[in-house]
C-alpha positions in Angstrom: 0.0 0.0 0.0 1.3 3.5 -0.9 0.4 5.4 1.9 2.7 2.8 4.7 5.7 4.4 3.1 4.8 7.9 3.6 2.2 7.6 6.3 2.3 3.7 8.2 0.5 5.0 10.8 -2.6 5.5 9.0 -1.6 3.1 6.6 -5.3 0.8 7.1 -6.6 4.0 5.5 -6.6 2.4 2.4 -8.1 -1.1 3.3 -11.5 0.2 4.0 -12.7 -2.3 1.2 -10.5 -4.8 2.0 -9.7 -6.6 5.7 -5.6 -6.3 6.1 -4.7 -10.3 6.8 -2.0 -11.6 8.6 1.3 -13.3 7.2 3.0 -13.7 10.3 4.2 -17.0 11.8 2.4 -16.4 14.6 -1.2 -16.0 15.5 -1.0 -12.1 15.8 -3.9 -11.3 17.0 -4.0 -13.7 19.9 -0.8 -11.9 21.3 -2.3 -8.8 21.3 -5.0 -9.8 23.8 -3.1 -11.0 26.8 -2.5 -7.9 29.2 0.7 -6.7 30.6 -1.0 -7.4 34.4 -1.5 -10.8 33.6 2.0 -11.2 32.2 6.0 -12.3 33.7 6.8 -10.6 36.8 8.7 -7.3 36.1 12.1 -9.0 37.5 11.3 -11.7 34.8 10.8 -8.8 32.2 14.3 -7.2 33.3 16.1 -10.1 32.7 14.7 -10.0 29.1 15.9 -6.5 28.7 19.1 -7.1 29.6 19.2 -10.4 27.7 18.3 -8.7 24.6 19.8 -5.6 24.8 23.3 -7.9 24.9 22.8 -8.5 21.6 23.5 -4.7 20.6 26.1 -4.1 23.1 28.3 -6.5 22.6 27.0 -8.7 19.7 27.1 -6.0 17.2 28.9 -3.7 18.1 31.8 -5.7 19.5 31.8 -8.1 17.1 30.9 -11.1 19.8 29.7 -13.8 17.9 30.0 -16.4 20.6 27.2 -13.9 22.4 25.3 -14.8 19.8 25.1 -18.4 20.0 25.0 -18.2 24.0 21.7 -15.9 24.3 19.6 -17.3 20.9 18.2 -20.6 21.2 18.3 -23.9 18.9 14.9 -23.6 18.1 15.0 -19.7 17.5 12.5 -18.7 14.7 13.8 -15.8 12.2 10.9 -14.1 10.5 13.0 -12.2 8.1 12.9 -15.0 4.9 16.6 -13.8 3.7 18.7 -15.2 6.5 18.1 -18.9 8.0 17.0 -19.7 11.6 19.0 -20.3 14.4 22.3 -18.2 16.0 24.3 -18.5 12.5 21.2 -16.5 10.7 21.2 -14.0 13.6 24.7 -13.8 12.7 24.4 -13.4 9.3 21.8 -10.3 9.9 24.0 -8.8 11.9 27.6 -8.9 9.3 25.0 -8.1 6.9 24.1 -4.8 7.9 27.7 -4.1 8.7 28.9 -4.7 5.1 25.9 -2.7 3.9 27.0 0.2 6.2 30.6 -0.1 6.9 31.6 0.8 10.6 27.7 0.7 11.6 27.1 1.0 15.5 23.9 0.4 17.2 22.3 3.3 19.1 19.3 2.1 20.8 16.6 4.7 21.2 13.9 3.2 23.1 13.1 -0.7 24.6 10.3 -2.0 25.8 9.4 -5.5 28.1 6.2 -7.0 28.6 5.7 -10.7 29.3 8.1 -12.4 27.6 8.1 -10.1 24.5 10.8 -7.1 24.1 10.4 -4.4 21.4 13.8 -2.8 20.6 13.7 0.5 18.5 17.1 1.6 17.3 19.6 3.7 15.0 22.2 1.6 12.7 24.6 4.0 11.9 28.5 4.6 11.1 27.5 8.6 12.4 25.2 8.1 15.2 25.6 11.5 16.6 24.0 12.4 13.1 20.5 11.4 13.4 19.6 11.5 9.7 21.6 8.8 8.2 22.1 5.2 8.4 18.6 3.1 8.6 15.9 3.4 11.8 15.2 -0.4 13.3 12.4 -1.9 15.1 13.3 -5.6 16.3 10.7 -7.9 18.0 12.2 -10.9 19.8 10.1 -13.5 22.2 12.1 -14.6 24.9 11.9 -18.1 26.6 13.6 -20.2 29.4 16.7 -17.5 29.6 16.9 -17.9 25.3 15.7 -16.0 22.7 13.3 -17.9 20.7 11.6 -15.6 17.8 12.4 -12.3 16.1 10.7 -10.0 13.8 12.4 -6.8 12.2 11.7 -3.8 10.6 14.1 -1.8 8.5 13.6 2.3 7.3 16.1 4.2 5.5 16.7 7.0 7.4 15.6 10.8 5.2 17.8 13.1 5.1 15.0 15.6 6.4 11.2 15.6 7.9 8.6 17.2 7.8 8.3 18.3 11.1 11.6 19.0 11.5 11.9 16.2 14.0 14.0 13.3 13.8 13.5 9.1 13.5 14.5 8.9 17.1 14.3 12.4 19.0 12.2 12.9 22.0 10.6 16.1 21.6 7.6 15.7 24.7 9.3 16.6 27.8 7.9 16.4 31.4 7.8 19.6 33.2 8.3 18.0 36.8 10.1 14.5 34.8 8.6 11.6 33.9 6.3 9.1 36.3 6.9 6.1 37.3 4.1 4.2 36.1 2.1 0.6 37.6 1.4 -2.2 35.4 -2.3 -1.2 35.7 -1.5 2.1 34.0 0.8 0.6 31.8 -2.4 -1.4 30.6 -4.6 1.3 30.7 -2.3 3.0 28.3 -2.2 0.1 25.7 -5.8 -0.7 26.0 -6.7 3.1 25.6 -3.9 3.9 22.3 -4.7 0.3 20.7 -8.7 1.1 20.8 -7.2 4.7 19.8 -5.4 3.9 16.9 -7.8 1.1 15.2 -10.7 3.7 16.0 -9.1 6.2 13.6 -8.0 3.6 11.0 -11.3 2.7 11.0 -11.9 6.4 9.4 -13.1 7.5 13.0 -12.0 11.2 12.5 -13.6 12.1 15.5 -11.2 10.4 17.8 -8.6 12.4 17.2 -10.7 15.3 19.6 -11.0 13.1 22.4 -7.9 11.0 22.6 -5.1 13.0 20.6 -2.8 15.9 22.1 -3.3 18.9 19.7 0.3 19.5 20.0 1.0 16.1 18.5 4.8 15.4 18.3 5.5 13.4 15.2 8.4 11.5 13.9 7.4 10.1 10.6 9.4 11.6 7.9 6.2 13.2 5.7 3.8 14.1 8.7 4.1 17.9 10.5 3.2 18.2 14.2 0.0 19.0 15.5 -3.2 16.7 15.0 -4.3 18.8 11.8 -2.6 17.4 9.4 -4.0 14.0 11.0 -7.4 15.3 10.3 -6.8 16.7 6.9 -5.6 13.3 5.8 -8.0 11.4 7.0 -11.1 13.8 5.6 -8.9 13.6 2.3 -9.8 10.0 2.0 -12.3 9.5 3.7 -14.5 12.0 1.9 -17.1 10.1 -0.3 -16.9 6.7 1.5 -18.1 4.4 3.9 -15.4 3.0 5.9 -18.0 1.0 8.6 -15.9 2.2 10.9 -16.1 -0.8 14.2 -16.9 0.9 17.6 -13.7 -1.5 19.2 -14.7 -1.6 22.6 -11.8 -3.4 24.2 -8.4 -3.3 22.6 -8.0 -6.5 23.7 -10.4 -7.7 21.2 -9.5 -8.3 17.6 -10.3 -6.7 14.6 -12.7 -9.4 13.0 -13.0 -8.6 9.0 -13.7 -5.3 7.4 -12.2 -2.4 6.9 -9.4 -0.7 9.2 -6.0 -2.0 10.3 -4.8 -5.9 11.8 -2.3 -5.6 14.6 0.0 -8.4 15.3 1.3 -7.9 18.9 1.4 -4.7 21.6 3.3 -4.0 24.4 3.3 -1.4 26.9 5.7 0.2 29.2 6.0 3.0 31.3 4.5 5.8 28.6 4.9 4.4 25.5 2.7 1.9 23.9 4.1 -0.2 20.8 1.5 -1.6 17.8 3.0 -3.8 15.4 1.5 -4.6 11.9 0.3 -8.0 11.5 2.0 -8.9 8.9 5.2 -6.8 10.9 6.1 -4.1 8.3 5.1 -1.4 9.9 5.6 -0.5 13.9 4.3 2.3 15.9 5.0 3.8 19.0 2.7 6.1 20.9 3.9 8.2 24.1 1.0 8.6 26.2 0.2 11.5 28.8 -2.6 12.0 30.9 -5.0 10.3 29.0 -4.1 11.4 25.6 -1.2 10.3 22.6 1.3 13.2 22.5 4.2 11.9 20.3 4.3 9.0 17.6 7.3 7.2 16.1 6.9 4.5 13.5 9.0 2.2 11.3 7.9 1.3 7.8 9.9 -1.4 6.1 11.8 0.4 2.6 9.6 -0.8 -0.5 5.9 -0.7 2.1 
């Protein structure tokens, strides 16, 4: 679809005649149903962070192939079709990307745990004090027994401008007394309340953008200005002259059965920032959420989508 390149995050725009299926290896939308309450203890979800995170530290960026073989499992499931399964394709991802961008390092901008799922978003980059070069990366890895088990990435060319003037990877939203620490239970309220956000207004529900958008709007993506106007203007664009059927989505937790609008594979939550990612895992978005309402968006749009 044209508009995931330019605009992923409203990229269901253009499915309101057709339901967006699922070509994952999972069952996406069963994922996306199990709360972050009901998940691993947060001690458990720590030692997936840390776990994962090895893999950019000293994996890539040192070179540590042995680390490789030590965290991924035997049975570990690679969703990206060009490099095998198993530690040698994780290795293989990872020398690839290095001869594709000779003396890359990997900044990572922004993690996220929940249950035994950790979202990585992160800058690949010989330059990473230069923000606008090198490629923007969204990795998706299941973790279990102390192993990683599956992965799903998502790769962006980085522009060499934005619209908004923002970067792939900036925070722009800043806390005037610094941010909260927040409880599972918000954390869930969060990803319940941006999920049924976000499918309500690629649904073609304009009207959420009143109630559950920030009109100052931070936004990353490379063609969008700030503010929630150009959201609206979009959306009326093409919208006008149809009928989208748009679903009322009570619960986020329940999925998207048929029609139009977008299908989300699996979301997480934590602390303010709640991740959607595609089902078929081209696209992923992340949402900062503050007092009740989205303030700043980031998304990743695999090149070619």
């Amino acid at each position: 679809m044209r508009y995931r390149k330019t605009l992923p995050w409203l990229a269901a725009v253009a499915c309101f005649a057709t339901a967006c299926s699922s070509t994952s290896g999972t069952n996406p939308d069963a994922s996306s149903t199990t709360s972050s309450a009901a998940r691993s203890s947060s001690a458990s979800e720590e030692r997936n962070k840390a776990l994962v995170l090895r893999l950019y530290s000293e994996a890539f960026n040192k070179d540590k192939t042995d680390v490789v073989k030590d965290l991924v499992g035997t049975d570990y499931v690679q969703h990206d079709k060009s490099v095998p399964g198993g530690a040698d394709g994780q290795v293989k991802q990872f020398k690839d990307l290095k001869a594709k961008i000779p003396g890359a390092v990997a900044t990572v901008k922004r993690v996220a745990t929940d249950g035994d799922l950790v979202a990585v978003h992160w800058h690949a980059s010989a330059t990473p004090a230069d923000e606008a070069t090198g490629e923007a990366k969204a990795d998706l890895y299941r973790v279990g027994n102390g192993k990683l088990v599956e992965h799903w990435g998502i790769t962006q060319t980085v522009p060499a401008k934005t619209a908004s003037g923002n970067s792939l990877f900036s925070d722009v939203y800043r806390y005037p007394k610094g941010a909260p620490n927040l409880s599972e239970e918000q954390e869930e309220k969060n990803r319940k309340f941006a999920v049924t956000a976000y499918r309500k207004l690629s649904d073609g529900d304009v009207n959420v953008i009143d109630t559950s958008w920030d009109p100052r709007y931070y936004q990353h993506n490379p063609a969008a200005g700030n503010g929630t106007d150009v959201l609206k203007r979009f959306l009326q664009q093409n919208t006008q002259g149809s009928d989208p059927s748009p679903s009322s989505a009570p619960d986020a937790s329940t999925p998207p059965t048929g029609g139009g609008g977008t299908r989300f594979g699996n979301t997480l939550a934590d602390e303010d920032l709640v991740w959607v990612f595609s089902s078929d895992y081209v696209v992923a978005d992340i949402f900062r959420v503050v007092d009740g309402k989205i303030i700043e968006h980031w998304d990743i749009a695999a090149d070619g989508q």
